[in-house]
C-alpha positions in Angstrom: -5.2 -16.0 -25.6 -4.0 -12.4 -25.6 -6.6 -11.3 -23.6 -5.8 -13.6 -20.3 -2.5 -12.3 -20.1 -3.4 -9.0 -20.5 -6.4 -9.4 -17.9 -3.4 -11.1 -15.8 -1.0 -7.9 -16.3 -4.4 -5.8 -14.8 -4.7 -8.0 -11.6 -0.4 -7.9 -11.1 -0.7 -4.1 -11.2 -3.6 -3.9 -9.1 -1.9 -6.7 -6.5 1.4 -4.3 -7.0 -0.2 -1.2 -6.1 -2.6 -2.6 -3.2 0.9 -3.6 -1.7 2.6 -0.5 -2.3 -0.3 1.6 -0.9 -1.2 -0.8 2.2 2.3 -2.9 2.6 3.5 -0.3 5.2 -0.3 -0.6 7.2 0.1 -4.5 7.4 3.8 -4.7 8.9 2.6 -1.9 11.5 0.2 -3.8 12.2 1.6 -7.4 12.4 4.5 -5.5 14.8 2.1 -4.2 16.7 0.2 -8.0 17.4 3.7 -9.2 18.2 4.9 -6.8 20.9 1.5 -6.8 22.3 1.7 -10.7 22.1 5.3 -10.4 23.6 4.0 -8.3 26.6 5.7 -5.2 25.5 3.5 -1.7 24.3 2.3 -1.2 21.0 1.3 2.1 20.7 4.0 3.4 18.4 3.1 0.8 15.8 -0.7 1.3 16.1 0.1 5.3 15.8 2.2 4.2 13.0 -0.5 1.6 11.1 -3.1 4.5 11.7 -1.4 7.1 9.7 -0.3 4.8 7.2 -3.9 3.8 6.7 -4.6 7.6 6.7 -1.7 8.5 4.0 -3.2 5.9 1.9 -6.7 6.5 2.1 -5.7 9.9 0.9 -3.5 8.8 -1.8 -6.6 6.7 -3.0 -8.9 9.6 -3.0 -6.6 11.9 -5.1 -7.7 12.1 -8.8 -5.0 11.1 -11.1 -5.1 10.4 -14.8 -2.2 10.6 -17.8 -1.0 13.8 -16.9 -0.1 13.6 -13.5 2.2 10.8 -14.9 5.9 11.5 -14.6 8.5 9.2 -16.2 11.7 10.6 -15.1 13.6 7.4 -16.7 12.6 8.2 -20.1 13.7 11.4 -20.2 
């Protein structure tokens, strides 16, 4: 029984930082369907979904492990 919930903490922090890393790619993106569904220019949002998806393909590639960990809180 201990092991499902501890498989189901994995997939929340997983889920937690896919959003974190990609949330700000999907609202450009959805903002950027609706203006150009309203008629209006999207080009700010796309810019703005691009380097999103660039800040976070970066943040993905950078090697982290236990000692780039900083809890401020507990200190």
């Amino acid at each position: 029984m201990t092991e499902y919930i501890i498989i189901t903490a994995l997939i929340a922090i997983a889920a937690i930082a896919a959003v974190t890393y990609f949330g700000h790619t999907a609202r450009a993106q959805v903002a950027g369907m609706a203006n150009e569904l309203s008629g209006k220019k999207a080009t700010t949002d796309i810019n703005n979904a691009q380097s999103a998806a660039g800040n976070a393909r970066n943040e993905g590639q950078t090697e982290k492990g236990l000692q780039s960990y900083n809890n401020t809180t507990a200190q």
